[in-house]
Backbone bond lengths (Angstrom), bond angles and torsions (degrees), N, CA, C in turn:
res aa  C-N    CA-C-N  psi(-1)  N-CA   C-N-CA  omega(-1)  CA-C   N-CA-C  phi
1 X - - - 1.450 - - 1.528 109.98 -
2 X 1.430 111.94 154.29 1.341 104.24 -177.57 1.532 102.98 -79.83
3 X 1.759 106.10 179.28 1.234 100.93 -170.29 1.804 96.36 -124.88
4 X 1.421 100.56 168.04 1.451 94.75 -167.58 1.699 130.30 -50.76
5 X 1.214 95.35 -19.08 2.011 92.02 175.97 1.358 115.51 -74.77
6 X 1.312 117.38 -34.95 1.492 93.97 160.06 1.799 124.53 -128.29
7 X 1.560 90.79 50.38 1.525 103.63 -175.72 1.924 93.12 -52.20
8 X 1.444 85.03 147.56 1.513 82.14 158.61 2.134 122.77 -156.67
9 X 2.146 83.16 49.43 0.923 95.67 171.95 1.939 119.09 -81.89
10 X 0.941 91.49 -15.86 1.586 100.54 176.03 1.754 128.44 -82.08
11 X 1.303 86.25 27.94 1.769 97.96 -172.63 1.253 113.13 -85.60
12 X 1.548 96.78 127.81 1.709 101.06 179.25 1.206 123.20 -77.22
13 X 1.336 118.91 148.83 1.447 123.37 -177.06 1.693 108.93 -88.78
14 X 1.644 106.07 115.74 1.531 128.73 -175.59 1.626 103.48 -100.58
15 X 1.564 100.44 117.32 1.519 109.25 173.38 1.629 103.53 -35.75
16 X 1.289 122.41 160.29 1.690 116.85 164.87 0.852 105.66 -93.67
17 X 1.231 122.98 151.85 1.756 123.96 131.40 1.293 132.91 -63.81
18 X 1.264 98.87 -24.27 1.541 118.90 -163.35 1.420 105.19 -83.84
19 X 1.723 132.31 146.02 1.028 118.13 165.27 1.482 124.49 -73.70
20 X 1.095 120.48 39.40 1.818 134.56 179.37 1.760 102.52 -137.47
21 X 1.156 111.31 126.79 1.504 119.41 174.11 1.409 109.90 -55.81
22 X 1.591 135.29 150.53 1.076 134.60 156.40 1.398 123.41 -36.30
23 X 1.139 140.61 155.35 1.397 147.47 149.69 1.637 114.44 -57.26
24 X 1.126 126.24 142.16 1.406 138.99 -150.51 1.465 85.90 -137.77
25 X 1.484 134.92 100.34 1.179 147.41 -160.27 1.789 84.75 -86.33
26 X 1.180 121.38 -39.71 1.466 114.49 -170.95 1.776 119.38 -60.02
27 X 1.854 89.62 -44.59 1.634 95.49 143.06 1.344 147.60 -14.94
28 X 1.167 104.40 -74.23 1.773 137.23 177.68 1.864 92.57 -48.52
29 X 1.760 98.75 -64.40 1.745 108.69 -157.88 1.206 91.58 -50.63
30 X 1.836 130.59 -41.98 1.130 119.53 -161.32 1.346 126.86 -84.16
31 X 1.600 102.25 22.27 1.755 111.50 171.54 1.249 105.23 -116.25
32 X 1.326 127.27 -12.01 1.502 113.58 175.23 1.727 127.69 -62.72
33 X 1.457 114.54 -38.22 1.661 112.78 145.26 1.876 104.30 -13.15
34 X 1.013 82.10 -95.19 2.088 114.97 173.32 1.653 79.86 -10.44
35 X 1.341 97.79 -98.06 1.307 106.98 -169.23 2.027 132.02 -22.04
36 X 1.144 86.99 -47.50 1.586 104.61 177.80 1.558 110.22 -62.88
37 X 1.064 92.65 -61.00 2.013 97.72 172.65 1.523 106.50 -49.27
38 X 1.218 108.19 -85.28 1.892 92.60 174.71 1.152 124.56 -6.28
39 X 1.305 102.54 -64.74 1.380 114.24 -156.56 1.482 111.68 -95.21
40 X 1.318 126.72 21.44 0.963 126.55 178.13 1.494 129.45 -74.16
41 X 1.190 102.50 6.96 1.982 113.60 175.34 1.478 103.84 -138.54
42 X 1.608 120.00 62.52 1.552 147.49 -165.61 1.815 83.85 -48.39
43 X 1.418 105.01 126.72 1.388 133.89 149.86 1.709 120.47 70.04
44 X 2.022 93.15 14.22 1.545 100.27 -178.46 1.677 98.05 -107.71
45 X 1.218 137.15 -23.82 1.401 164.50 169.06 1.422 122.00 -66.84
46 X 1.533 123.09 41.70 1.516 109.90 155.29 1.369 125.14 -5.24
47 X 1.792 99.13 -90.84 1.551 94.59 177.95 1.485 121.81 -36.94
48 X 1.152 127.33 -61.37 1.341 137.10 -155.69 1.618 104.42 -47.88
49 X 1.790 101.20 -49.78 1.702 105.45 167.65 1.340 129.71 -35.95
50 X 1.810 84.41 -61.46 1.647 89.28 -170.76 1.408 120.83 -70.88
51 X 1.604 109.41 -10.90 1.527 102.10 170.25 1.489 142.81 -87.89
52 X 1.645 89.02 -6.44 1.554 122.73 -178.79 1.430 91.06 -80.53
53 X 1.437 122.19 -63.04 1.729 121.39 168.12 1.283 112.86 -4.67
54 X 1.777 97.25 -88.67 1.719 136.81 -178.77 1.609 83.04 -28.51
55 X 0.932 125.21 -98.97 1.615 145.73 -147.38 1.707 113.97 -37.91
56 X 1.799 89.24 -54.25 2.244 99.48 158.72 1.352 114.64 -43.48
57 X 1.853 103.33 -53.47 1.465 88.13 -174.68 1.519 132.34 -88.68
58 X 1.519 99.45 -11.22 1.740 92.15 138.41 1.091 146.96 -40.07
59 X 1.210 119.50 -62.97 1.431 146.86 156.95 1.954 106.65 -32.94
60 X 1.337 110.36 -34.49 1.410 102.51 177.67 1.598 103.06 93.16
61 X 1.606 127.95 9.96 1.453 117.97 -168.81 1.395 97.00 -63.83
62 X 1.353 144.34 -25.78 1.584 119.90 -162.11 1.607 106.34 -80.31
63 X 1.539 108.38 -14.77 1.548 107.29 145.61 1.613 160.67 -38.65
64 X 0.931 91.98 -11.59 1.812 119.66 -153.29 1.359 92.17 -50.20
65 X 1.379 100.79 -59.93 1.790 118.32 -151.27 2.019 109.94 -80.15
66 X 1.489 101.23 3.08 1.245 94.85 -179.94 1.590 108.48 -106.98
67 X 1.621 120.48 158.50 1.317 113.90 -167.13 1.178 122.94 -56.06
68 X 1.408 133.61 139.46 1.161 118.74 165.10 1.778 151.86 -46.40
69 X 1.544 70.55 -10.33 1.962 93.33 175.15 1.641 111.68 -89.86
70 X 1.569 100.41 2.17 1.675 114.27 -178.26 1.346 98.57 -103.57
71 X 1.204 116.47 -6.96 1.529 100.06 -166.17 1.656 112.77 121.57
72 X 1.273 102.17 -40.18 1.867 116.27 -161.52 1.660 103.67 -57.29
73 X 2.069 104.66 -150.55 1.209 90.75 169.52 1.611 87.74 -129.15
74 X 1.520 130.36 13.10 1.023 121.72 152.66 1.822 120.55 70.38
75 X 1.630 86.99 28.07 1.630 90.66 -175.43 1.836 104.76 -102.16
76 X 1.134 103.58 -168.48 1.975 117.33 -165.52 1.670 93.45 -89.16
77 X 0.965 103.71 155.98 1.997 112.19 166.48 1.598 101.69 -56.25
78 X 1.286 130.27 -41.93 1.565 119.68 171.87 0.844 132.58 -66.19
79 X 1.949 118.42 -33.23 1.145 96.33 143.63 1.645 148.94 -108.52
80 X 1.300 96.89 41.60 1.535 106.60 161.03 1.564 106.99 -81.96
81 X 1.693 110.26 -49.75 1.399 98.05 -177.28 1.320 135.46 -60.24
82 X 1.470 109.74 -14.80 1.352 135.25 156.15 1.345 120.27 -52.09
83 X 1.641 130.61 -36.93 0.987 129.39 -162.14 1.598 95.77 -105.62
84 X 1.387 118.98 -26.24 1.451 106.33 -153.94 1.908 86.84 -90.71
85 X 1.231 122.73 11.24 1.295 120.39 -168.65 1.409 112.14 -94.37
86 X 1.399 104.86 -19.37 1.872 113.32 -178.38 1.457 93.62 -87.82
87 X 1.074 128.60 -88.23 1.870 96.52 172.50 1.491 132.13 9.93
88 X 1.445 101.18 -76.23 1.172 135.93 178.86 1.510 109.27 -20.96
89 X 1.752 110.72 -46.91 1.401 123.80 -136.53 1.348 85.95 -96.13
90 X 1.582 134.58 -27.13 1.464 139.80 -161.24 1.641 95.10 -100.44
91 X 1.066 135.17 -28.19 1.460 146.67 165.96 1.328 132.04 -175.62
92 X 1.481 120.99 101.61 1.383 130.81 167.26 1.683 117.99 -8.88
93 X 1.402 108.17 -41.50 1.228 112.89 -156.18 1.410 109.31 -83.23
94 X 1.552 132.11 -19.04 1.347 155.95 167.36 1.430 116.00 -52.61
95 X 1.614 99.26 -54.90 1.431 105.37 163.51 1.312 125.09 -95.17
96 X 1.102 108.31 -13.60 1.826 107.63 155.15 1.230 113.32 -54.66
97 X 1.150 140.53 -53.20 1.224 149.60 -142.81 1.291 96.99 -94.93
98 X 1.224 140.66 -15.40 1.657 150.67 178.52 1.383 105.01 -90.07
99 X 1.611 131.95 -26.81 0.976 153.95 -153.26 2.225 99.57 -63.15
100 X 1.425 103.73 -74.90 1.627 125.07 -175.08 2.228 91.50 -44.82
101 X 1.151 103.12 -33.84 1.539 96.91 -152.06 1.531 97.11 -89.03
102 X 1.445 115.86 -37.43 1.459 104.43 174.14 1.152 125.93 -89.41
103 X 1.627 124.06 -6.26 1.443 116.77 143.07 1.668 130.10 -66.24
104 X 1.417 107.77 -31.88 1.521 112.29 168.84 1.784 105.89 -64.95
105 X 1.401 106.13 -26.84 1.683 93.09 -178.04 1.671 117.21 -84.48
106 X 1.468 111.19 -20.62 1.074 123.72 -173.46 2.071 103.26 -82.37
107 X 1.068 113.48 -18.34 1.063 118.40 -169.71 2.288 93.22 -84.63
108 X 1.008 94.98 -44.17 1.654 111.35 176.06 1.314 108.53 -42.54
109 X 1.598 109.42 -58.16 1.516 118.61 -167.40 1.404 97.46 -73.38
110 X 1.435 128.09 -65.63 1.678 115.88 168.81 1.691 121.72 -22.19
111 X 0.914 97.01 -61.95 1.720 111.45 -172.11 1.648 129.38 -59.46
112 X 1.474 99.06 -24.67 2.042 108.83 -139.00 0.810 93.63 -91.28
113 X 1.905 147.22 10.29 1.426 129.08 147.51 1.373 102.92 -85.42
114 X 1.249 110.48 -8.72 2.488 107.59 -165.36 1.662 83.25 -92.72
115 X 1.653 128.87 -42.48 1.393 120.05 -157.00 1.363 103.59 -128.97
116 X 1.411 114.70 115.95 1.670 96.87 -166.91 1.313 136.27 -108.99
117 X 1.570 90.27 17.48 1.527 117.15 167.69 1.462 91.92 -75.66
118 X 0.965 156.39 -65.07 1.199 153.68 171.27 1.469 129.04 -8.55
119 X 1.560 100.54 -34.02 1.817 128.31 156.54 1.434 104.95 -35.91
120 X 1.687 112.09 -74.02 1.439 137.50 -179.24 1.778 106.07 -32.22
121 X 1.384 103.05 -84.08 1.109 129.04 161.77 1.669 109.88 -5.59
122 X 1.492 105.58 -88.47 1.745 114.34 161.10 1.524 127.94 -21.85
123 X 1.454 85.02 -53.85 1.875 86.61 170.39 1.518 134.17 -95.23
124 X 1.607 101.23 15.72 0.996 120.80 159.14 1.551 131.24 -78.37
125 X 1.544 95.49 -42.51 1.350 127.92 170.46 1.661 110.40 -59.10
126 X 1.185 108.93 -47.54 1.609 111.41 -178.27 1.462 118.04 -76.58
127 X 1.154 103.99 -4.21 1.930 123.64 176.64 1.485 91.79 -84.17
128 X 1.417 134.75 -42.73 1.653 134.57 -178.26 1.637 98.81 112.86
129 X 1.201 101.63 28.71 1.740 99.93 157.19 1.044 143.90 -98.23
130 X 1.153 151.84 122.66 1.247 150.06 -132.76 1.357 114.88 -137.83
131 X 1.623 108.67 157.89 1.477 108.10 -164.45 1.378 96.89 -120.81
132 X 1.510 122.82 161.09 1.548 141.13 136.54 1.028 151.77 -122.58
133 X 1.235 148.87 120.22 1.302 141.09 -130.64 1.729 93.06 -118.80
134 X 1.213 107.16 151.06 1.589 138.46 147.46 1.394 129.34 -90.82
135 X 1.620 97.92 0.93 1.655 94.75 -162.01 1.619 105.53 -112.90
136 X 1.550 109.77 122.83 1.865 87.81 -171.74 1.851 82.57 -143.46
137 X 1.205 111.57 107.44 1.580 115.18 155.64 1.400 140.92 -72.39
138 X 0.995 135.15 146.67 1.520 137.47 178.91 1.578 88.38 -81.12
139 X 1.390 114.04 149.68 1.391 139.34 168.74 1.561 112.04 101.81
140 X 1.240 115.04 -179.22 1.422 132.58 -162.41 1.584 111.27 -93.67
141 X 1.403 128.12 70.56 1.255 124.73 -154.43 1.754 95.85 -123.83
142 X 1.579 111.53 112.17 1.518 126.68 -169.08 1.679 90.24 -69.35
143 X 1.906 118.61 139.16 1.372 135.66 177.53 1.854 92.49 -51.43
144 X 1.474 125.82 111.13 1.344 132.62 169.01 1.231 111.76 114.25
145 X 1.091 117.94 21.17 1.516 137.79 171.79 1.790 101.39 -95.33
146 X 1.284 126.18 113.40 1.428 104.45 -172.42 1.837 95.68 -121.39
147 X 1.549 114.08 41.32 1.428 110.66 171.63 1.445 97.15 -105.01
148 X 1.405 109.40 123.24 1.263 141.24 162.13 1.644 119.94 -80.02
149 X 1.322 122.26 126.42 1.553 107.68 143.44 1.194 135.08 -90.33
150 X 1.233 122.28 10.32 1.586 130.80 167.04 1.615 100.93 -105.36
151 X 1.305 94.23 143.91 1.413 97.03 -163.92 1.945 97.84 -158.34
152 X 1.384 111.06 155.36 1.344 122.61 -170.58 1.768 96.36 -103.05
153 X 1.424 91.62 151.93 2.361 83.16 162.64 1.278 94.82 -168.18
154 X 1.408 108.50 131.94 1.450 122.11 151.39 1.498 120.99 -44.08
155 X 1.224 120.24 120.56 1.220 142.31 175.69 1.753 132.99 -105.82
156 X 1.218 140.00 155.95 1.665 114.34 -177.34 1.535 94.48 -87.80
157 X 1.460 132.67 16.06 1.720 138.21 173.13 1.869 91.92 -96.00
158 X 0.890 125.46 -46.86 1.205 134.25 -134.78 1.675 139.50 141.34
159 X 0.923 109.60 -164.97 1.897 109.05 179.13 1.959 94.36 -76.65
160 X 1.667 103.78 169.18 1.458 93.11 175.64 1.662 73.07 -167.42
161 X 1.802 87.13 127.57 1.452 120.82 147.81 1.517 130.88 -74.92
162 X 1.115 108.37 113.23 1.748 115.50 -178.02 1.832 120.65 -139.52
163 X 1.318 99.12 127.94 1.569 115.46 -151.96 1.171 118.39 155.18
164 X 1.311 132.89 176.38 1.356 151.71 -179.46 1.187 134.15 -118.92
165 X 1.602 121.88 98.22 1.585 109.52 -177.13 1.555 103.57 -77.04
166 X 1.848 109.92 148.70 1.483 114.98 -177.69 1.258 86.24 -129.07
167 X 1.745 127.08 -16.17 2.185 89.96 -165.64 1.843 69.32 -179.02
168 X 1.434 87.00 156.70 1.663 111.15 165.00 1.360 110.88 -171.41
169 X 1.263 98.54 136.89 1.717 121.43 -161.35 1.379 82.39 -74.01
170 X 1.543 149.70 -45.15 1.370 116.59 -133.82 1.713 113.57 109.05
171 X 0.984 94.24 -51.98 2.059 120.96 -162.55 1.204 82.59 -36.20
């Protein structure tokens, strides 16, 4: 459970703007039960995963971090990490798997006045869509940093991949 500094059971409910209701963080808490049972035989249970997935992204969790007048649930990075940690505790792999999408969203919210496709993106996210990445670099690169060393290029052969794979989750 989170702990009181960045509880964020006390969140007020903000009319939207958005045509999607806010996120109801009390909501969310009240699927982790749910969650635990599923997942109660961590990483032997396909189904069980993918339905715990299905069910988050119902729920709108890859939302959290966007305003509540977007739709989201409009909470701090502490307490997302707070929330994505009770999952966590019933199977690693639940919140692993949440892992690629809330750094791609966190990279959105940094960015989406510099890139404004990123707008799109956001309100995609608040619909309960979710992203995954293939892309994982070696080095020290802060979430909104969008310099890559792997990189694509037109060629008179064709396209050409250049870079280094070091590790892949699977995800």
């Amino acid at each position: 459970m989170p702990d009181s500094r960045h509880s964020f059971f006390g969140a007020s409910t903000i009319v939207s703007t958005s045509s999607l209701p806010p996120i109801e963080l009390s909501d969310l808490l009240a699927l982790l039960p749910w969650v635990a049972e599923q997942e109660s035989t961590p990483d032997r249970d396909t189904p069980a995963v993918t339905q715990t997935l299905k069910r988050l992204k119902q729920a709108r969790v890859g939302a959290l971090r966007l305003r509540r007048d977007e739709g989201g649930g409009g909470i701090s990075l502490p307490q997302l990490f707070d929330f994505v940690i009770a999952p966590a505790r019933a199977d690693s792999s639940v919140a692993h798997s949440l892992r690629n999408h809330l750094n791609v969203t966190e990279t959105f919210l940094i960015d989406r006045s510099r890139i404004p496709v990123f707008e799109d993106y956001l309100g995609r996210v608040a619909k309960g869509e979710t992203f995954g990445t293939s892309a994982t670099e070696l080095g020290k690169q802060n979430v909104g940093n969008l310099k890559y060393d792997t990189a694509v290029t037109a060629t008179p052969d064709g396209l050409r991949l250049s870079g280094r794979k070091f590790y892949s989750t699977g995800n």
